[in-house]
N, C-alpha and C positions, 0 to 999 in steps of 0.2 A: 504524359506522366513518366516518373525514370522510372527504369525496368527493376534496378533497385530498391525503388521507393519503398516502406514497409508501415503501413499506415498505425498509428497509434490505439490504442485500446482505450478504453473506456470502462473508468469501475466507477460504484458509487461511495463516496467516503461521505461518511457523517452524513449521508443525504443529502448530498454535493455531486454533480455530475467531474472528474479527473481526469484529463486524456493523460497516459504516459507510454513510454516506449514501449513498441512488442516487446517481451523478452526480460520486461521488467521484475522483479521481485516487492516482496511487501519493504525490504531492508531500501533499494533502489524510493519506493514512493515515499516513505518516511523524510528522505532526505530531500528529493525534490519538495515535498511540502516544509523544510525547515526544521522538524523533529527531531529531536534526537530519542536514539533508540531505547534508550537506559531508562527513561520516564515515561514509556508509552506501553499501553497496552493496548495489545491487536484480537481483532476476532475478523476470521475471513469467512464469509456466508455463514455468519453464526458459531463459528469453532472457533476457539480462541489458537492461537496461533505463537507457540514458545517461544522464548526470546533467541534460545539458539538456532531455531529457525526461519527466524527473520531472511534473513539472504537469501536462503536455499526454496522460498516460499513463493513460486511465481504467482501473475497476475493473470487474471483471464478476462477475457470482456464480460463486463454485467456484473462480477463479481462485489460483492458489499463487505465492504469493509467499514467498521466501526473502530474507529479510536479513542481513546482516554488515558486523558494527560493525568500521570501522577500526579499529585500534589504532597508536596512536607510541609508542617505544620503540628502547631499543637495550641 
């Protein structure tokens, strides 16, 4: 293995198992999974999670994260 190597994390989203990069953020997994940030609402192990601190919000292994897609409408 390279000495480099830095093995990826593992959270549970919507009760989905996720590997993303160490060092990731909640802003980081939004966009690997296609999301955009402005119609999602986050909750990290139950706390919901502001939208200005999406980036600043890293990831940990095992961590649950729950998402909900806005929806407009009337």
């Amino acid at each position: 293995m390279d000495p480099g190597y830095v093995a990826p994390v593992v959270v549970v989203v919507n009760g989905d198992e996720v590997r993303v990069e160490a060092g990731s953020s909640v802003a980081d997994l939004l966009i690997q999974l296609g999301l955009g940030e402005k119609w999602v609402l986050v909750e990290r192990n139950a706390e919901p999670v502001r939208r200005a601190d999406l980036a600043t919000t890293g990831l940990a292994p095992n961590d649950r994260i729950e998402l909900v897609r806005a929806v407009a409408g009337g």
